[in-house]
N, C-alpha and C positions, 0 to 999 in steps of 0.2 A: 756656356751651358752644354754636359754632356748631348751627341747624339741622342740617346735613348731615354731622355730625363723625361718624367712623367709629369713629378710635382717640381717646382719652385719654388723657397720661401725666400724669401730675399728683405735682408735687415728689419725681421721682426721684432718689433715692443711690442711688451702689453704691461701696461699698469691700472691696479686696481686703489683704491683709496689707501694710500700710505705705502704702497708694498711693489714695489716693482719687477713682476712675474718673469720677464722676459726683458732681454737689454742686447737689440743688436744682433738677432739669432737669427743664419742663414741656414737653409737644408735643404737635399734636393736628391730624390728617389728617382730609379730608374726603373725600365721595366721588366718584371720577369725576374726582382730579384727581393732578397728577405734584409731589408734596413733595421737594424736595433737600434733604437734610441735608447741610451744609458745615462745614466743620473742617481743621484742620492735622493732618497725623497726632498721633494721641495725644488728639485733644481730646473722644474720648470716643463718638464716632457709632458704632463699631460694638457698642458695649459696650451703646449703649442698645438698639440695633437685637435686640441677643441678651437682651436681659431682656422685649423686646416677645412674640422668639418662642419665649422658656420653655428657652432655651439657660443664661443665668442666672435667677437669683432678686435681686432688688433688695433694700436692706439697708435702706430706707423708701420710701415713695409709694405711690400708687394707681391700678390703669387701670382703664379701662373700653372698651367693646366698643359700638358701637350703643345705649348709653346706659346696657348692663347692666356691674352690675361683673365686671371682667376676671380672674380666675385662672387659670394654667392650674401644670401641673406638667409641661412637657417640650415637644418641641418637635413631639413627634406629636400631642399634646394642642390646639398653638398650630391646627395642620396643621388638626384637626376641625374646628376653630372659625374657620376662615377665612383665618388669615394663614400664609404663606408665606415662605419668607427662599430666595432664590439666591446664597451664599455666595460671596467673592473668591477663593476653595481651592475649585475645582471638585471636587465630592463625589461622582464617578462611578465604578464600578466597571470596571475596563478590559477583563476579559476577558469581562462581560453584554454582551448586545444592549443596543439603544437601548429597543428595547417593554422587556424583564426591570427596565433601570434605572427608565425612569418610573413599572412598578409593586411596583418591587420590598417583598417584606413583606405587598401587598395583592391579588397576581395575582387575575385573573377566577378562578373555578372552576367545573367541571360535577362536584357531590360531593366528590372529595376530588382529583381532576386537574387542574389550570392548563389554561385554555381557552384556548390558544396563538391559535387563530385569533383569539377577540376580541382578547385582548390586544393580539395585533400589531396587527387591524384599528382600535381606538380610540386606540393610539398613533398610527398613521401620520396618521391623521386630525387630531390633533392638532396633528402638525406640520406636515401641507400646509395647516390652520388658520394657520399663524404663517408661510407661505412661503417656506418653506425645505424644500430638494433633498435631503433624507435618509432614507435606507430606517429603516422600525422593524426591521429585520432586520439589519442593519448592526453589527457588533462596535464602542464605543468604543473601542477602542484603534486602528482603523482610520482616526478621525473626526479634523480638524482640531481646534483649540481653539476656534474660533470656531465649527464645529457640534458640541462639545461643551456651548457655553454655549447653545446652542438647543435640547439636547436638557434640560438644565436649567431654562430656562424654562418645555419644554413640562412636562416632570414639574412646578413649580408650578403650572403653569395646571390639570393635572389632578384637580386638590383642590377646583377650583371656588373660588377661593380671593377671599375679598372685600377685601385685601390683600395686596399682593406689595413685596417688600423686595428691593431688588437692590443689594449691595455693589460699586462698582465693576465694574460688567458689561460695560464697553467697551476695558477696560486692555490686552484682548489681541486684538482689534479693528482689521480695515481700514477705512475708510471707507465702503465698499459694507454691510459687513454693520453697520456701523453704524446707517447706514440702513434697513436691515430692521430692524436692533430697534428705532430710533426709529417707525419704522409699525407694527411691532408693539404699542410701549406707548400708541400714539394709539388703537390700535383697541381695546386693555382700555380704556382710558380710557373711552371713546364708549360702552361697555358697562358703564358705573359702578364699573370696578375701581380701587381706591385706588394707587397706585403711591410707596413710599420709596424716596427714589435718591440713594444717597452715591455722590459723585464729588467730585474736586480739578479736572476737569476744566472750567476758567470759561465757553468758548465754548457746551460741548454743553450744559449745565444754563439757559443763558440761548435757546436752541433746543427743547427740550424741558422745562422746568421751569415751573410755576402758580404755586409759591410757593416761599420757601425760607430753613430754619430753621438757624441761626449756632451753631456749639457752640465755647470757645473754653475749654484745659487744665478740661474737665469741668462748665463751667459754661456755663446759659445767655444766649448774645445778644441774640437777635431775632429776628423770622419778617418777612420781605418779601417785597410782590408782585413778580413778575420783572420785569414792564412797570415799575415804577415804580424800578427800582436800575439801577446799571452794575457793570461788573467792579472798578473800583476801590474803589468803596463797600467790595460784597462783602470783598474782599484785606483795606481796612480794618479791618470787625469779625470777620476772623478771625485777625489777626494783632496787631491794636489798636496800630496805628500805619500811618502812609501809607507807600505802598510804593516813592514818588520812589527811595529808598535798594532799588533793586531790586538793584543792582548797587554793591555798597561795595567799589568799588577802592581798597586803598591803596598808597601807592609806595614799595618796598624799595630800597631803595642796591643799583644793578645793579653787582656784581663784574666777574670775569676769568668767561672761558670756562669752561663745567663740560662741556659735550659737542658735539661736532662730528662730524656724517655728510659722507662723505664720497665720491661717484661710487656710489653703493648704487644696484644693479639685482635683479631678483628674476621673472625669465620675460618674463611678457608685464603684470605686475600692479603691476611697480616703477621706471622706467627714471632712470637717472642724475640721482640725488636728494641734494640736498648744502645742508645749513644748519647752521647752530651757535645755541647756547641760554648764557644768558650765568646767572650764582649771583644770587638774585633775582629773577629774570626769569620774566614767564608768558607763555609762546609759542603761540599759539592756532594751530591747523592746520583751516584751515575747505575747504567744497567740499561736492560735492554727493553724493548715495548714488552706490558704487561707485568715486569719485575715489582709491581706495586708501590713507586716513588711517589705517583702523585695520591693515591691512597691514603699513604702514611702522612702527606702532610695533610690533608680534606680530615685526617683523624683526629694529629695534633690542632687545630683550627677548629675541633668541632662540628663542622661540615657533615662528617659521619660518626654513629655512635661508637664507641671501642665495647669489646668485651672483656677486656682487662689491662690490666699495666696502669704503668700511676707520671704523670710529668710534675717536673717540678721547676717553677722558675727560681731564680735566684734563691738557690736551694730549700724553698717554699713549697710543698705539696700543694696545687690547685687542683680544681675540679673545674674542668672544661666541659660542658655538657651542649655548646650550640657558639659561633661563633662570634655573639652578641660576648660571650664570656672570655674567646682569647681577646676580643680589642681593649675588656676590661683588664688584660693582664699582657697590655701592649704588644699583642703578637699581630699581624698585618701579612697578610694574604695577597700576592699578585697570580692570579690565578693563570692557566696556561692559555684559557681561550679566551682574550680580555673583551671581543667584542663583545660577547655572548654572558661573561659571568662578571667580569671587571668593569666595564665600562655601561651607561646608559647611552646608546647614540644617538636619541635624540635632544638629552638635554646638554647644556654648551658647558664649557670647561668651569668656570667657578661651583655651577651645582656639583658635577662628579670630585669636585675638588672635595669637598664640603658633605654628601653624604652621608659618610659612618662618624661624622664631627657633630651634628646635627646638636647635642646635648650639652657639648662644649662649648658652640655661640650661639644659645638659646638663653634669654633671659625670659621668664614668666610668660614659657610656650611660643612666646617672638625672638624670629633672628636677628642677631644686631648685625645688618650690613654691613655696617661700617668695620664690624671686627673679621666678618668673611671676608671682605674684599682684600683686606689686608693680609689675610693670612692668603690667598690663594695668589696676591700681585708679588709678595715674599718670593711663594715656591717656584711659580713660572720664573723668575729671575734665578731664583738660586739653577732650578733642574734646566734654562735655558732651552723652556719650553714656546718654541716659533706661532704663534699665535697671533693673530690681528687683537682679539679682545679678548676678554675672559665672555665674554657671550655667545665668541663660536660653537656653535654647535660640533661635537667633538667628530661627529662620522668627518665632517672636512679636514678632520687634519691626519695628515702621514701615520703612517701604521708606528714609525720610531716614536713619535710624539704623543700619539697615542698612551704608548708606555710609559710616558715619561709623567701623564698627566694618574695612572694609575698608582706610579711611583707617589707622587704628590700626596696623592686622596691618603695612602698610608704613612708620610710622613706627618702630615697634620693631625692625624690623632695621637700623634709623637708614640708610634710602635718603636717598640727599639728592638724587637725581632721580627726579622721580616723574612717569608718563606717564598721564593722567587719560583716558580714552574714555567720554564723555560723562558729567560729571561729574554730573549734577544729574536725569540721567532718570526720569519715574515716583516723583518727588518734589516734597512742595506747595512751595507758595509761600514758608513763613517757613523751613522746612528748609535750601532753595535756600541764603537770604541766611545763612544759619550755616554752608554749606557755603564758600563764597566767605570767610566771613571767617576759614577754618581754611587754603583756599586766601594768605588773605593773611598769616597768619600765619607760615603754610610759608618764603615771599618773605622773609618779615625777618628769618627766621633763617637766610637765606642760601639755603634750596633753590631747585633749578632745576621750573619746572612745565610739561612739556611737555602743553596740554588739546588734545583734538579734542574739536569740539561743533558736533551739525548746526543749533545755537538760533544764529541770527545777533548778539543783540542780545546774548548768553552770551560769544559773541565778542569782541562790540566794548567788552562792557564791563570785563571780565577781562583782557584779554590788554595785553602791553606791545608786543607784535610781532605779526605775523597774518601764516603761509605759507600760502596758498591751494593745492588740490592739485585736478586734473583730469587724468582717464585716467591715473593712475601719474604723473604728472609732477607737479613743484612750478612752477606758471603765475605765481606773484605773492609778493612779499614785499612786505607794510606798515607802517609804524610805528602806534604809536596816534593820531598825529594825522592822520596820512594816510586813515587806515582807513575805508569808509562801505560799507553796506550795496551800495547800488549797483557802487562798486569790486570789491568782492568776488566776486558775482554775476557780474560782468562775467570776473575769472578764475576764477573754475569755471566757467564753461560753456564755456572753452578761449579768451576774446580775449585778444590779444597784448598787452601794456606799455604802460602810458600812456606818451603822451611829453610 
């Protein structure tokens, strides 16, 4: 055991009914320094991270504490004894102040009264400690997400805590406040506090990271120093294969036409906008925030009304007036924010499967179960969607899986145009390349794939065609060999045609 080792895991399991989370996983943090735990979703970091703070119970190994052996029974117990966990499901009560949440359960008292002035007074403290603008008198529900997760931190920090555990704490994160909490965890740091920090995030971890331990489907990798790896390394042992194949394009036999826009205007947000998408074909529509990509497709979808232009499927003029109409005329929407617009998370995977299908295994106003379950046990096998049942509740499964299940919901109404709005967002590395290759399998069986994606290189590598869009207008159309980053750039920022 390092001199300065804080925690100990030593030959962790954890198995849950069928599925074995964890198999044999050691790890061991020292003090005063920033440990990144890496993994693909799935591969088991949070699962350890929650038997470290007594959320679970492990089904063998051993920890230890500053060299004493480790017990605890729960995660106010872990709290006592020093460690801390900042959760990716921010855990804050919406209608308490900021002071009530950081202590809530432990309020100051004078007898048997809550000593509001301390309270408030050692909260705020707290957080003009971490610097950041937030009253301790301040309602959460009033507070951004991003000084939501500050008032999170600061409630860890108020445990005094000799490790902190932060799952993913940057996901919902601009760059400024990123910054602050990167100088915030420099300045625990300098004060000997231990810091575990899962992220997928390659740039920020190689900026902020001392060392950093490999988890890969529940087993362990490797622990390297950050000076001493690059980002590919990393990709490698978490995915255990090089990631050259970032982008596995394959090439479907492009068909006739499946949908054609046609003079589409829409206020000041859309102006006479006109392209066609061919069966097989992946149509990438790149440009910069606010270019009106995701617009244009909330129009074609129905989503929003248009005030002119005409689509035509299968050189068919329809009339799309609400998105009840494009699933009538097999178009399928993954939208870009899926928890929020795509996905219900509280109901488990077969409902979201199942959905906008509701008409199609409905017999005389009843569903016939037997024909859902069949169609939704098909898709997870086909899209090799990781799941214990089809009755998971979907918030439990991986942000990659997630997608895969919204993929599904649109392949069962057999869309055969499917408009992707960033297809791969807030999803690792090896999920990506299985997303891409359901993308490519989509292609060969003929479907048409309209992607918007702000990843330029998502673009170039997917796409058979590339329409660039700036201010509401479409500036540029490119083939794939024409296509380069520079080109592109060039029209989104509004220049005119190469000639």
């Amino acid at each position: 055991m390092h001199h300065d080792a804080v925690v100990k895991m030593e030959n962790i399991t954890m198995e849950f009914p069928g599925v074995k989370a964890l198999d044999d996983v050691s790890f061991e943090t020292r003090k005063g320094e920033v440990h990144v735990l890496l993994g693909e979703n799935g591969a088991g970091k949070s699962t350890l991270m929650k038997i470290l703070t007594g959320v679970y119970k492990q089904t063998a190994g051993k920890m230890s504490l500053k060299g004493e052996p480790y017990e605890i029974s729960g995660i106010k117990d872990a709290e006592a004894k020093g460690i801390s966990m900042i959760f990716q499901e921010l855990n804050l009560v919406p209608y308490l102040t900021v002071a009530e949440n950081i202590f809530l359960g432990r309020e100051p008292r004078i007898g048997i009264h809550i000593n509001w002035k301390e309270m408030n007074c050692e909260a705020q403290s707290l957080l003009d400690h971490l610097g950041v603008q937030i009253s301790a008198r301040a309602v959460i529900k009033t507070l951004t997400i991003a000084q939501q997760q500050m008032v999170e931190i600061a409630k860890a920090l108020s445990y005094r805590p000799d490790v902190i555990v932060m799952d993913e704490p940057t996901s919902s994160l601009t760059d400024r406040e990123i910054e602050e909490l990167f100088k915030t965890i420099r300045d625990l740091k300098s004060k000997g506090v231990c810091i575990i920090y899962i992220s997928h995030r390659m740039e920020e971890l190689l900026e902020i990271g001392d060392r950093v331990t490999v988890l890969r489907d529940g087993h362990y990798v490797g622990t390297v120093n950050v000076q001493d790896t690059t980002i590919d390394e990393l990709i490698q042992m978490m995915v255990g294969r090089t990631l050259d194949e970032k982008f596995p394009k394959e090439f479907a036999e492009i068909g006739e036409e499946a949908i054609r826009i046609s003079h589409l205007s829409q206020g000041k947000r859309l102006k006479d906008i006109s392209f066609c998408a061919r069966k097989g074909e992946v149509v990438g529509f790149a440009g910069l925030m606010g270019a009106g990509r995701t617009e244009l497709m909330r129009a074609i979808f129905g989503a929003d009304s248009i005030d002119a232009g005409e689509i035509y499927i299968n050189d068919k003029k329809v009339n799309i007036k609400s998105p009840k109409d494009a699933i009538k005329n097999n178009i399928g929407f993954l939208t870009e924010d899926r928890k929020n617009q795509g996905l219900i998370l509280k109901l488990d995977v077969k409902q979201n499967v199942t959905l906008p299908n509701l008409e199609k295994i409905t017999k005389n106003t009843v569903i016939c179960f037997k024909e859902e379950k069949a169609i939704c046990e098909r898709l997870v096998e086909d899209l090799s969607i990781k799941t214990p049942s089809l009755l998971q509740k979907i918030k439990f499964l991986s942000g990659g899986n997630q997608q895969k299940v919204v993929l599904a919901k649109w392949l069962a109404t057999q869309s055969k145009i499917l408009i992707i709005d960033e297809p791969t967002r807030g999803i690792d590395v090896g999920a990506k390349v299985e997303i891409y290759k359901l993308i490519n399998k989509l292609t060969k069986a003929g479907h048409t794939v309209l992607m918007v994606s702000s990843e330029l290189p998502e673009i170039l590598g997917m796409s058979d065609r590339v329409y660039v869009m700036h201010e509401g207008k479409i500036t540029g159309e490119l083939t794939r060999q024409e296509a380069t980053q520079e080109k592109i750039l060039h029209y989104a920022t509004g220049g005119e045609s190469f000639e």
